[in-house]
N, C-alpha and C positions, 0 to 999 in steps of 0.2 A: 465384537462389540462389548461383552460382558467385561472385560479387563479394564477397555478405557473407561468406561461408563461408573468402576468401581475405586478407581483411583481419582487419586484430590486433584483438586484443579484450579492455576493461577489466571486468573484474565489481567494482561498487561497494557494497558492505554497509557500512551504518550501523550501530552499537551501542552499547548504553550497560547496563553490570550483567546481562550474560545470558552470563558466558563459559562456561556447560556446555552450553547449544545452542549457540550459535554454533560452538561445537567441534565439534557435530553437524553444522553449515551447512556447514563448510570443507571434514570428512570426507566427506562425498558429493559435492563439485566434482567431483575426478577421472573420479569416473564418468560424472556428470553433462553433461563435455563429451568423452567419447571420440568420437574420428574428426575431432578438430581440434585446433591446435598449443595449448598450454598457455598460457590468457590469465596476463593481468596482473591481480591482486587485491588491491583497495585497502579494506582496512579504516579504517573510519571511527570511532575510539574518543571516544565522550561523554562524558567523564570518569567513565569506569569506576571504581570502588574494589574490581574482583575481581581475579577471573586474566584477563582479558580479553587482556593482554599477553601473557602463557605461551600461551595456545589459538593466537594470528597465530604466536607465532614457534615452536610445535612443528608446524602446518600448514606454515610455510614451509620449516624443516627435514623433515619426512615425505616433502614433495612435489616440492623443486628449480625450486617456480615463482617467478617474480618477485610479492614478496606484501610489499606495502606498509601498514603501519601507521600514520595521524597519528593524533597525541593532541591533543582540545581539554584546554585548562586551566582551561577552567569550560564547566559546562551550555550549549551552546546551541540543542540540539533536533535531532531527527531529518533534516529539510531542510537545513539550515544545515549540516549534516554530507555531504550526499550534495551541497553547490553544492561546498563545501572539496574534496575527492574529483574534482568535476569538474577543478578548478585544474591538479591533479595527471596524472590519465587520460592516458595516452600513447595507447591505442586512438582507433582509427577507429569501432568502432562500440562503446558504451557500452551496459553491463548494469545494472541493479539489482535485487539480490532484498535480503528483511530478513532478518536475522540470527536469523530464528526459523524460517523455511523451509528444507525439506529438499529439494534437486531429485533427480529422478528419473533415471535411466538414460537416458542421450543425450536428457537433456534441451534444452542449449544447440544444436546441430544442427538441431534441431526448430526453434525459437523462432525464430534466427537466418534458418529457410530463408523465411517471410515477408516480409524483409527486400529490397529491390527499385529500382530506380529510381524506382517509383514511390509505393512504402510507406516514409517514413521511420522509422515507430514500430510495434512488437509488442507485445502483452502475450499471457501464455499464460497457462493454466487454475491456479486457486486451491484444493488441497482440505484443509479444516482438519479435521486429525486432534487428536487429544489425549488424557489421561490419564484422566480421568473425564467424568461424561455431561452432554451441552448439555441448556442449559437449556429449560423446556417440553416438550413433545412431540412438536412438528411440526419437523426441521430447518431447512426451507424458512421459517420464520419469523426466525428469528433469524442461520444463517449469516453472511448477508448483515454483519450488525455485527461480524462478525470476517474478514472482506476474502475469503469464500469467493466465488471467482469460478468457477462451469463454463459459464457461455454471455457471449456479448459483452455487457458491461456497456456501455449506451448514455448518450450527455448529454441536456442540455436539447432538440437536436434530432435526435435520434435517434443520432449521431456514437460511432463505437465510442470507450470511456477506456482506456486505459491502466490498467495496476494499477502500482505501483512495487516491490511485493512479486516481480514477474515481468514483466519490460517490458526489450525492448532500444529503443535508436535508433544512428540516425549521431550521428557526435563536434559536426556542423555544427548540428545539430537546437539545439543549446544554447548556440548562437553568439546562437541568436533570443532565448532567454528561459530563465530559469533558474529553480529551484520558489522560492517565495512563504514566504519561514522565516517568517512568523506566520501562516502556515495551520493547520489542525487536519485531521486525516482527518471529514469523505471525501469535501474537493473539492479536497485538491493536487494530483490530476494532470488533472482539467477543467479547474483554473485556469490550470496550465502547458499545459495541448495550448492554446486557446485563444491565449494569448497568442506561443506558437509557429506558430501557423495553419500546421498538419501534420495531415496525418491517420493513424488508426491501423488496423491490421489485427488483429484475434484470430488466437489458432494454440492451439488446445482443445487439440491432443495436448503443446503441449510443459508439461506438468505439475508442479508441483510442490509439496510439503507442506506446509500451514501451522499450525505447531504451536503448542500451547496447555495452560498449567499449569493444573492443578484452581483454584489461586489468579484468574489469569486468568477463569476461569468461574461465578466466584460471584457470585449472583443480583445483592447489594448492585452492585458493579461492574459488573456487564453494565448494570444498569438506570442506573446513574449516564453509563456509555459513551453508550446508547442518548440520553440527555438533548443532551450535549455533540453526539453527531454530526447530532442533528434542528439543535438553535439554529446550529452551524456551517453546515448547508448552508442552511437559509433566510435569513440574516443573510447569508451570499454572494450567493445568488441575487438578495436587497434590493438591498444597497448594494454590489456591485463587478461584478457582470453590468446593474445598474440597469435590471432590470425595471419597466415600469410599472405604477401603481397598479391598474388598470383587468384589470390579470393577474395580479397578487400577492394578491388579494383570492380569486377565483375557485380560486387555487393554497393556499390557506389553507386554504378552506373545503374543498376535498376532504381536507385531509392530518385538516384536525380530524373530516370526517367517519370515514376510515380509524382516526384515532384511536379513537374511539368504540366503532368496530364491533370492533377489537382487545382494547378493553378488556369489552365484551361476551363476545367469545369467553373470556377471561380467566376470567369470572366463570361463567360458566354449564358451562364445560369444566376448568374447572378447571387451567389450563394457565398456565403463568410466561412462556411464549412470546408471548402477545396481550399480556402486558404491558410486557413490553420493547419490542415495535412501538408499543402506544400510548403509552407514554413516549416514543419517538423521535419520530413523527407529532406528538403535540400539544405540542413545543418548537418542531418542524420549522413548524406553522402559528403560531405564536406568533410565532416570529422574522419569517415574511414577513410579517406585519400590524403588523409594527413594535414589539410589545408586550414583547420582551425582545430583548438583545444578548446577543450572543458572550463578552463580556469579553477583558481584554488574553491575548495568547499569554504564556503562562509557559514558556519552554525547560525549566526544572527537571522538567515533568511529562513530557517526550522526546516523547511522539506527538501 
């Protein structure tokens, strides 16, 4: 704990057209990292066309920390923004949260105490709050597609992930490998820990917000989300972890069977929840059987 706690520290936020939370994200650092010296804050602007600008430099004025602004000059996506960011990072050990999370009260302390000779990477706990009500009835059903993390999210073999929403490492960690910008959520940070061969540690307490507009929560788009993030993580797990056939098949047929039984529940409970699962599930088994692709990454769309 005494190492991480005593070295500098970059917090990296990505953004693109959200500068009235992010105004929120900035307003709660302070607190967020009391009982350690005031990192260095590298916003990441994706060619905003709001006040994006105005929210970095009245944080940077409010607060007297070192708070770094680049601006891309066209769209080029979420990732792409946080490798840019990396470039820049003067810290030793590297933060990321998103520009729609809120952190908690001696949040960074928390996260950072993980942090160890022998832990290079953290992520800590995800809770998405928001304006109006999630969709379906069961939270446990759908969270998950809005990057609510509260226990260690595991990979293909069991291996704690990362969230990027809340995730520290060393500056070195990224010397090995950097995030995959035509990824899509919600295999950028298994692709990156992988190709890093690092492992990660959870830290539940160190906490933080993840906020959500009523916009955000409509049915049409959760269910459109739900599509995109099954075909992305089965078309990964196809063609760039290059599972074999003889495992892809048997990994189908569960996700189509889950599918089913989601859309079951759907129907008979009357619930908008089983249906966003089986909309995720049945791209997610489609894509491993080879029967649909991902399509190209469009930076214009940010995540």
């Amino acid at each position: 704990m005494g190492r991480a706690l005593s070295e500098t520290v970059s917090i990296i936020i990505p953004t693109r057209n959200r500068s009235a939370i992010l105004a929120r994200c900035l307003a709660a650092l302070p607190d967020g990292v009391r009982g350690l010296d005031p990192p260095e804050v590298i916003v990441v602007d994706d060619c905003s066309s709001d006040a994006t600008p105005q929210a970095v430099q009245e944080f940077a004025r409010s607060s007297g920390w070192r708070v770094v602004c680049h601006s891309h000059r066209r769209p080029l996506g979420a990732n792409s923004a946080r490798n840019q960011a990396l470039k820049i990072a003067r810290g030793e050990i590297i933060v990321f949260i998103d520009d729609d999370v809120i952190v908690t009260d001696g949040w960074l302390p928390k996260l950072l105490s993980g942090l160890s000779t022998e832990v290079s990477v953290v992520a800590g706990a995800v809770r998405v709050t928001m304006e109006g009500p999630l969709v379906g009835r069961h939270r446990e059903e759908v969270s998950s597609f809005f990057a609510e993390v509260l226990t260690p999210p595991l990979g293909l073999e069991g291996e704690v992930v990362p969230i990027l929403g809340n995730m520290a490492a060393f500056r070195w960690v990224f010397d090995r490998a950097s995030f995959g910008e035509i990824l899509r959520p919600p295999i950028e940070e298994i692709d990156w820990l992988r190709r890093a061969g690092v492992s990660a540690r959870f830290v539940p307490e160190a906490l933080v917000w993840h906020y959500k507009t009523p916009e955000e929560m409509r049915l049409k788009r959760v269910l459109r989300m739900a599509w995109f993030r099954g075909s992305e993580g089965g078309w990964w797990i196809r063609e760039c972890v290059r599972t074999p056939s003889r495992e892809l098949l048997p990994m189908a047929a569960r996700s189509l069977n889950t599918s089913v039984r989601a859309f079951g529940h759907a129907i008979l409970k009357g619930c908008w929840g089983g249906a966003v699962v089986g909309v995720g599930e049945l791209s997610r088994a489609l894509a491993l059987a080879g029967l649909i692709n991902r399509g190209a990454r469009v930076p214009e769309s940010w995540r």
